[in-house]
N, C-alpha and C positions, 0 to 999 in steps of 0.2 A: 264498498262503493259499487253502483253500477256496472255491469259488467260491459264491454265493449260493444257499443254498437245501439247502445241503452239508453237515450240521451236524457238526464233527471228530468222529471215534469215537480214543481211545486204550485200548485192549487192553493187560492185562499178563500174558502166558503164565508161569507159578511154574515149570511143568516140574515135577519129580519133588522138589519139595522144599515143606517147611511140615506137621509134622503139624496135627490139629483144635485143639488147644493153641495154636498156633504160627498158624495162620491164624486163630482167635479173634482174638488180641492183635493182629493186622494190622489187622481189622475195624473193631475199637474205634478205633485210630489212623486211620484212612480216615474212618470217618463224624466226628470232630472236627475232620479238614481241611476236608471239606464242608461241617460247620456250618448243615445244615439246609437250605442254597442250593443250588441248580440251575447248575451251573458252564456255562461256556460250549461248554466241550467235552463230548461224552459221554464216559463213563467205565464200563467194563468187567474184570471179572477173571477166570480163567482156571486155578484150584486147581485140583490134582489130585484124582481120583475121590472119591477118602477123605473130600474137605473139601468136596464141591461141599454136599451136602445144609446143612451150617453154616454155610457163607461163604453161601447165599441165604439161609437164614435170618436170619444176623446181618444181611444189607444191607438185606432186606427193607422196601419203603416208603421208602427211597432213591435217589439218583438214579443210583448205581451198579447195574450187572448182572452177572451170572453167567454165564459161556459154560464149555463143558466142553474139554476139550484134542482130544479126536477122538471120534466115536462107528463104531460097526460099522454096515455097511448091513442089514444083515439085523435085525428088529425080537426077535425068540428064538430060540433051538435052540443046537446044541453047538459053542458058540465059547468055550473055555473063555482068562476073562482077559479076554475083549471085554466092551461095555458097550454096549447100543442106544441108539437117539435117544428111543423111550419110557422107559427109564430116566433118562437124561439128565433129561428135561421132569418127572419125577414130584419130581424133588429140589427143581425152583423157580428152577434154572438158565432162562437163555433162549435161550442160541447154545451153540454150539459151533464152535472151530476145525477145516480139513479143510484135509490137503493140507499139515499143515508139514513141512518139508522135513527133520527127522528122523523123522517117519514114512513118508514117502518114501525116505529111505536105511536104513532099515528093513525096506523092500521093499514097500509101500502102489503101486500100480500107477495108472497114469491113473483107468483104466475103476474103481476102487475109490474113485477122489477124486470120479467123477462121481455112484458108487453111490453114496456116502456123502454127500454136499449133495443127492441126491433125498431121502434119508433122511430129513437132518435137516429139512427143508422138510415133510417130508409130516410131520413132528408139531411143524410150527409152530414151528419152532428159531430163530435169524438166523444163518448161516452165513459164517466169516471162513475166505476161499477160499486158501490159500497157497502162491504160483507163485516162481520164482528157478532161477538158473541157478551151477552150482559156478564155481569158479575158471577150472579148466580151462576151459571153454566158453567164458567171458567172453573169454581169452587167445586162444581158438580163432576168436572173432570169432561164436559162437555163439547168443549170450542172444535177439535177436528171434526165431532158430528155438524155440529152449526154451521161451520164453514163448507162441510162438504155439499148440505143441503142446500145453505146460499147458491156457491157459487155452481152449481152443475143446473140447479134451476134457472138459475140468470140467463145462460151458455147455453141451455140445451137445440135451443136452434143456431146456433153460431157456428162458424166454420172456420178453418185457419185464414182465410183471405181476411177477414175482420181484424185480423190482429191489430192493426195500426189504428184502426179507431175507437180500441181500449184500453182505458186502463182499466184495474182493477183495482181498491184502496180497502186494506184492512183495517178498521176501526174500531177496537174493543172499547166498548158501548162504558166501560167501569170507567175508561180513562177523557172521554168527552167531556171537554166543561169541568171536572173535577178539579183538574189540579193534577192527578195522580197519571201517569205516563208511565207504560209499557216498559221493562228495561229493554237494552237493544236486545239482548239475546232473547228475550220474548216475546219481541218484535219481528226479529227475523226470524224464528220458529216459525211463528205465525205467516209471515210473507212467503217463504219458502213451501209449506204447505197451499195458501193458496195458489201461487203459481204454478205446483206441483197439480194440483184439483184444474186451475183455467187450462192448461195445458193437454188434456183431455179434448178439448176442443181447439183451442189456439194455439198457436204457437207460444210456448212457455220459456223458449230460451229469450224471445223478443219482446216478450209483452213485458211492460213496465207495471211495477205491482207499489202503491205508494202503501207510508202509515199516517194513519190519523189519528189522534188524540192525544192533545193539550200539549202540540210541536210548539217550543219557543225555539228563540236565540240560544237558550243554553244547553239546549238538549240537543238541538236541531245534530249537529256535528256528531255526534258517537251515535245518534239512530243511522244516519246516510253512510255508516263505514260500514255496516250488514250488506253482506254482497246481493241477496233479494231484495234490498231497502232499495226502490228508484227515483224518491223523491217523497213529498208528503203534501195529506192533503189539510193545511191548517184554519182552523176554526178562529176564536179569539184574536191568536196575534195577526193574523193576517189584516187586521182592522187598521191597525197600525202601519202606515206603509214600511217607514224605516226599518220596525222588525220585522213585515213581511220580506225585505230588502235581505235582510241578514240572512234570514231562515235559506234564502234561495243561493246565497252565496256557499252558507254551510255543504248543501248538498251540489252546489258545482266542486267541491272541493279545494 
């Protein structure tokens, strides 16, 4: 579990799905699990552009929040399809995700994962930083170099006063979407190494460090008992309110 003072965050990234229709009715169903209470975990969601402005509004004065999928470093000008971190902040969103590992295989470059958490920081965002290493690497015997190159790229302008408006999320790129999930102990290998690397610049006993990839209901519990484990950032099930519901109780314990 979380170490004291750690409070879980679970994140649920939609990805390119849910019109404002369709994340309405999600809404409604989220705040009835809530029930008005302050869960033990924090809880976040992660709509695409179209829905960010609705889905804050609907959550609005709840204990959930609003993070955007990625923002562009540059605040205006002709980035046509981008979306700035002032944009982002104007809808009522509060984070934004940087750095997930399909915008990276996308072609998002370090130096743009770095640009982009300046970004989102300088218009007051929380930023969920997302490092992982593919298959291949892992097999190559690879991931502490990947991870060290991510995450010290990301950080290298950051200072310990940031701490609180990052998290960091390790995401082994084999276990996205597959099906196939990290065991915990290779999970919190993995966490504990990053934290170990953000810490270099943040503070590492306070920074919340989540896992992502292919978090359900039945995993969710034996990944959050890793004591680097401070929540997760999940893909798929998140789509589902109920088992994003579950996933968040897993990890409040």
């Amino acid at each position: 579990m979380s170490a004291p003072g750690r409070r879980p965050l679970v994140a649920g990234n939609w990805k390119m799905n849910k019109t404002n229709a369709e994340a309405a009715a999600y809404c409604e169903r989220l705040l009835v699990l809530l029930g008005g209470r302050e869960p033990a975990a924090e809880l976040a969601v992660c709509p695409p552009f179209t829905a960010l402005e609705r889905v804050a509004a609907a959550l609005e004065g709840s204990p959930a929040w609003v993070a955007a999928q990625t923002v562009h470093e540059a605040d205006a000008g002709a980035h046509t399809g981008e979306v700035s971190a002032p944009m982002v902040a104007a809808t009522g969103a509060r984070g934004t995700i940087v750095g997930h590992s399909e915008r990276r295989a996308a072609g998002e470059s370090d130096a743009q994962v770095a640009a982009r958490l300046a970004a989102a920081l300088r218009h007051r965002l929380v930023a969920i930083v997302c490092v992982g290493e593919s298959l291949a690497q892992r097999e190559a015997g690879e991931t502490l170099a990947v991870l060290t190159r991510q995450v010290r790229a990301a950080l290298a302008a950051m200072g310990r006063e940031e701490t609180p408006r990052i998290c960091m999320a390790y995401e082994p790129i084999w276990a996205i979407g597959t099906g196939r999930t990290a065991t915990p102990d290779i999970a919190q290998e993995a966490c504990a190494q990053v934290r170990a690397l953000a810490g270099e610049r943040l503070d590492g006993g306070a920074l919340r460090v989540l896992y992502g990839g292919s978090v359900t209901p039945a995993n969710a519990a034996d990944l959050m008992r890793e004591p680097d484990i401070d929540g997760a950032l999940v893909g798929g099930a998140s789509l589902d309110p109920d088992a994003f519901w579950a996933i968040v109780g897993a990890a409040a314990g």
